[in-house]
N, C-alpha and C positions, 0 to 999 in steps of 0.2 A: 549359489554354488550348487553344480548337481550333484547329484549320489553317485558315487562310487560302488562297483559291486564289493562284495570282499571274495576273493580266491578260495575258492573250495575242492579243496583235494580229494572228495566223495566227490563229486561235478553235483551240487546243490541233494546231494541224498543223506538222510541220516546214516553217518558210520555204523559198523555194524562191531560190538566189542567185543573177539574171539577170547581176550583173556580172562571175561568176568570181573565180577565186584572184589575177588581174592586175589588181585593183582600185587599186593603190598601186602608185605610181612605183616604188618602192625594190623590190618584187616582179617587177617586169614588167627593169626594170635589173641583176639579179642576170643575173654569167654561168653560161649553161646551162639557165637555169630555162626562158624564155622561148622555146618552140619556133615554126616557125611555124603548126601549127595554132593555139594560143592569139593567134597574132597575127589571124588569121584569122576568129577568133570574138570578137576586142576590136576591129576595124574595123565587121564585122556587127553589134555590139552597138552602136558609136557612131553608125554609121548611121541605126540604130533611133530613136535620140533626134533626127536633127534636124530642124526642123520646117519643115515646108514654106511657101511663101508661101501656101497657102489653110488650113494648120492658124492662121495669124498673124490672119487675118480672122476665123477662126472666133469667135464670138459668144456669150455666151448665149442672145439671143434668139431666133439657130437653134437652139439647143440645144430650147428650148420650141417650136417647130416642126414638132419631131417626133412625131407621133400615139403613139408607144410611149412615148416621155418621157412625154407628159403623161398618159398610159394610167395608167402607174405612180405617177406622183406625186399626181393627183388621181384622185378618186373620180366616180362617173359625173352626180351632183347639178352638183359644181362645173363638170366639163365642159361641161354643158348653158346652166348659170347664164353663161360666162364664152364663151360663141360668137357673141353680139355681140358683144363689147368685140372680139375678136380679128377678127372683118370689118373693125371698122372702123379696129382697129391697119394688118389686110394692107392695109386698100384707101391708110391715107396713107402707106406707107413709104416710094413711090417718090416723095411729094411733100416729105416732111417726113423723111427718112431713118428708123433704124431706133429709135435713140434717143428723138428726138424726138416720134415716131407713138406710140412707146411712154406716155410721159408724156403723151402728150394723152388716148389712151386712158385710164389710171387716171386724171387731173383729171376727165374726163367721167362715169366713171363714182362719183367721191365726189360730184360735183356734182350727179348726177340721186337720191344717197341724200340730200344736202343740201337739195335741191328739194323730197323727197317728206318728210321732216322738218319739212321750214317749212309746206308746205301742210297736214301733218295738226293742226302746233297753231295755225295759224291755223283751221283748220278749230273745232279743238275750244276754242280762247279765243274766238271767235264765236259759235256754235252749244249748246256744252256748258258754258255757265259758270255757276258756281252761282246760284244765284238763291232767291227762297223757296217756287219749286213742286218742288223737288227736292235729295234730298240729298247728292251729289256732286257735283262740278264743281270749276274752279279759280276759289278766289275771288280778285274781284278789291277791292280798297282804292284809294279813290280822297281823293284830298286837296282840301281846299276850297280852291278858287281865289284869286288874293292878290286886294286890294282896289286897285286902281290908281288913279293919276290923274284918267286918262279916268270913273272910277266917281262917279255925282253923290255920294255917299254918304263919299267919299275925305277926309279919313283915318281916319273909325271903320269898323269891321269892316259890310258888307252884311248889313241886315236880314232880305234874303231866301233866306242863307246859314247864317244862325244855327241851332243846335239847342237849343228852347228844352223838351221833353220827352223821359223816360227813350226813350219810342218814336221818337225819334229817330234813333238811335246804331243802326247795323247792321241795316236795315229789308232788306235785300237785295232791293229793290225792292216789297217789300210794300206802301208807302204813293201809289206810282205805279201799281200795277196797276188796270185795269178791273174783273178779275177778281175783285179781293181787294175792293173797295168793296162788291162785290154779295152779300158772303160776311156772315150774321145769325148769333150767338154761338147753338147750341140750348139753353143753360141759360142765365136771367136772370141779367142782371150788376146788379142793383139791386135789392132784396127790399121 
């Protein structure tokens, strides 16, 4: 069996112990042990930790503020891509606070990928649907209209509706075109 490393959360370096040997009550309460340079340096240590009234504000969204953060975290595409959204985060903070600016900004900007999504397939369900002069597009299936009340014809099915031949069924506009009427078979269909 081979060796396994074991995982080391220093990456193989000796830890380095900022709390000292006065870590635990029962250590620091022992008589004699406890001098007072050690007290010295477990005051300065606690010091260390506590945290100021501007570390308590501190934010994420300062945190992403800073040109070096976002240096490191993003790449220089995204930076470029994401320099509007952040004008118009900065410009509503003071109006709409930090949070709030924040969310407007990402809704604005799913909404202008949601805008530019609806226009392209409306675009392409208008403009690019299949039809019989070409062979890709989205087809579309449309169902025959019900026979109503108001229909003089009401209650048998509209004559004008019916499909009473095979060329009937799935003409994809072939039997509407101008185009297609003016089109002659080049080999006789009748001998």
């Amino acid at each position: 069996m081979a060796d396994i490393p074991n995982a080391s959360n220093s990456f193989g370096k000796k830890p380095m112990d900022i709390k000292g040997p006065f870590d635990d009550v029962r250590r620091r309460t022992s008589p004699g042990l406890y001098k007072d340079i050690d007290r010295a340096y477990r005051a300065k240590y606690l010091k260390m930790w506590q945290i100021t009234p501007k570390d308590q504000t501190y934010h994420l969204f300062n945190l992403w503020d800073n040109p070096d953060f976002r240096k490191e975290r993003l790449n220089i595409l995204r930076r470029i891509w994401q320099a509007p959204g952040q004008m118009v985060e900065h410009a509503l903070r003071p109006v709409l606070g930090m949070k709030k600016a924040y969310i407007t900004r990402f809704m604005l900007g799913k909404a202008m990928w949601g805008l530019g999504a609806i226009w392209y397939g409306s675009y392409y369900f208008l403009y690019a649907k299949h039809d019989w002069t070409r062979e890709g597009g989205w087809r579309i299936k449309e169902s025959k209209p019900m026979t109503g009340p108001n229909n003089p014809h009401f209650p048998k099915p509209d004559p004008t509706l019916e499909r009473s031949s095979p060329s009937d069924y799935f003409t994809n506009g072939f039997k509407q075109s101008e185009a297609a009427a003016k089109i002659s078979p080049s080999t006789p269909v009748s001998w």
